[in-house]
Structures are given as structure tokens and as C-alpha cells.
N, C-alpha and C positions, 0 to 999 in steps of 0.2 A: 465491582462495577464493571458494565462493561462499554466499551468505545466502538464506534467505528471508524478507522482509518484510512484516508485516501490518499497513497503515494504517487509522486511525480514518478517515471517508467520511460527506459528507452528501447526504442526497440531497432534490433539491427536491419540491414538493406532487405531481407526478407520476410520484416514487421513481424518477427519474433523478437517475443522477451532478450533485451542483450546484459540486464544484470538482476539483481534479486533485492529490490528494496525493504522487505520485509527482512531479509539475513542483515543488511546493514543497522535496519535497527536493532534487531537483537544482538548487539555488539554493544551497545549503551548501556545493555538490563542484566540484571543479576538474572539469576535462576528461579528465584522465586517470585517474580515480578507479573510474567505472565502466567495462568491458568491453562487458558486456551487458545488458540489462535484458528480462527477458521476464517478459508479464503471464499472473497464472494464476488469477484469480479474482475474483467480486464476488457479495457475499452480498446478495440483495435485502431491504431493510429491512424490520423486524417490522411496521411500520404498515400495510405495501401491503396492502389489502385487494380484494375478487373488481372492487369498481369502478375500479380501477388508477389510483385518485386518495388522497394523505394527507388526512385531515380535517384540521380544525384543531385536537381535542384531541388527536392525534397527532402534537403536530412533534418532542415530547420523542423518540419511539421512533425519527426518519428518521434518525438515525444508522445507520450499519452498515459494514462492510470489506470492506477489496480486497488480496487478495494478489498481491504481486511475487517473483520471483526475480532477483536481481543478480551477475553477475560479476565480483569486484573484482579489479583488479591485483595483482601482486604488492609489498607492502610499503605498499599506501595501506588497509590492515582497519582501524588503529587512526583515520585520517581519516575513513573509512567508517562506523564506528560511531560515532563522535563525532558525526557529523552528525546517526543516528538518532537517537541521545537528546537532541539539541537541537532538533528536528524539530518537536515537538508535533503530528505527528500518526502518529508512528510508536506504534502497541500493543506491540507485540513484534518480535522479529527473532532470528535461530537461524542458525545455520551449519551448510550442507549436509555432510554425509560427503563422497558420490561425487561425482566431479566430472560424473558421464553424468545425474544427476537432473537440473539442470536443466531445468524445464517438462514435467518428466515426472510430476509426485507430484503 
């Protein structure tokens, strides 16, 4: 089966990535859990403004997300989702229909 996952992401004063939410979940997963993992996204945070520096009464907004696509084994979903919602930093997550969508959408 496969999932798409959307991680909460902070990003530091110069609205780069400041950690790897994708590494902390696979800290929860055995090895044989995931398949695949292909990345599909990162939304640049609301604060970035035209000097490509956060201020400092913007740290509240350097949040922002990153989408993943994972391909889980057969019989490890319910591992799989359990991890997300012990994650904290997963938002959401959804399971793909087609199995050819991955890293297509």
C-alpha cells in the first residue's frame, strides 16, 4: 500500500529546512516496514520575505510542510500508521488508490 504523508517542518532564520521529519519517523519503523520513500514537496514558509531572511517577530510563522510518498510492505499498514500518529510531526497522511501515483501527483 502506499501513503502520502504530510509533515509539520521548521525551518531556521534563513527559511531552510532546520530538522528532517522524515529521519524522525524512521526511528519508530523496523527495516522492513518501508519499501520506498520518495520525496514530493516542501512548502516554503509564510515568513520568507523578498530578503530571504526570517525576522525575529516571525519565528511563530517558520513553520511549514513537506510532503512524502512511502511504500509500505505488505501486512506492516497498521505498524506504519501507528508510527504516524505517534510521530508528532506527522499533519496528515492518506492512502494512495493507484499504485503507478507514486511521486507522480
Amino acid at each position: 500500500m502506499k501513503y502520502r504523508v504530510v509533515f509539520r517542518e521548521r525551518s531556521n532564520q534563513e527559511g531552510e529546512q532546520a530538522g528532517n521529519p522524515a529521519t524522525i519517523l524512521a526511528t519508530e519503523l523496523d527495516d522492513e516496514t518501508v519499501l520506498d520513500a520518495v520525496f514530493v514537496g516542501r512548502n516554503a514558509p509564510d515568513a520568507q520575505h523578498s530578503s530571504e531572511v526570517l525576522e525575529e517577530d516571525d519565528d511563530f510563522l517558520s513553520l511549514t510542510t513537506e510532503v512524502w510518498e512511502y511504500d509500505v510492505a505488505d501486512g506492516k499498514d497498521e505498524d506504519f500508521k501507528n508510527a504516524l500518529r505517534n510521530s508528532a510531526v506527522v499533519l496528515e497522511f492518506e492512502p494512495l488508490e493507484d499504485s503507478g501515483e507514486i511521486g507522480l501527483t
